[in-house]
N, C-alpha and C positions, 0 to 999 in steps of 0.2 A: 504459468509456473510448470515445469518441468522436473523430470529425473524420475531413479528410483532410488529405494531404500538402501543400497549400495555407496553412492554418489555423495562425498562431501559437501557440496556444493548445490545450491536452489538458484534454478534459472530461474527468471524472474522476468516476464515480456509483455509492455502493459503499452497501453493507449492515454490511462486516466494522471490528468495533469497534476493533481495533486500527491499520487504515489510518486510519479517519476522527480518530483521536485523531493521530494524528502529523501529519497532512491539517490538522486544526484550528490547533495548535500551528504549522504551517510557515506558515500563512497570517499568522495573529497575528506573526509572528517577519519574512515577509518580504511584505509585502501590496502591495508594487510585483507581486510575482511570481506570489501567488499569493492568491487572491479563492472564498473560500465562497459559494457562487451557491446554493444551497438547502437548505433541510430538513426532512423530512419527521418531526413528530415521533411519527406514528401506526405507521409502518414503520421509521424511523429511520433510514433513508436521508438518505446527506448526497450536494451534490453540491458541484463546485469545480471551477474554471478555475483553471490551472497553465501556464506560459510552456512553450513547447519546450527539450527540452535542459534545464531541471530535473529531472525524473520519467525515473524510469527501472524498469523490473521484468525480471528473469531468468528464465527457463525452465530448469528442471534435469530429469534422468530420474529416475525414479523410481530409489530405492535397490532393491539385492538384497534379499532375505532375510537372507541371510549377511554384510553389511553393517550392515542394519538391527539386527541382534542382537549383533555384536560393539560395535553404538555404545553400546547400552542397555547390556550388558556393563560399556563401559568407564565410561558413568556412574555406574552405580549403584558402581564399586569406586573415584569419585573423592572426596574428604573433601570434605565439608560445611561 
């Protein structure tokens, strides 16, 4: 991701298959907002211009151990 504080617009330039499929999808669905600008089909990098104030991403801490085990825990004892 790119730009500065300036800049309408969040370049967006990824590898990870599951961004770029939502990436795709959100362009197709809202194309005032948001514009596929590249793609690489050798590396598979996509890249995309996204307005400000659409996109957004979270930083969390890493889980415990004893967090991470109790989560696995309670999936594996959830019904299928």
């Amino acid at each position: 991701m790119g730009g500065d504080e300036k800049d309408l617009l969040i370049h967006i330039r990824t590898h990870n298959t599951n961004l770029k499929k939502r990436l795709l999808d959100y362009s197709r669905r809202y194309p005032a907002i948001c514009q596929q600008t590249d793609a690489d089909p050798e590396t598979g990098c996509m890249e995309f211009d996204i307005e400000k104030g659409w996109f957004s991403f979270r930083l969390t801490a890493p889980c415990s151990e004893k967090r991470r085990r109790a989560a696995s825990e309670a999936a594996k004892a959830a019904p299928q």
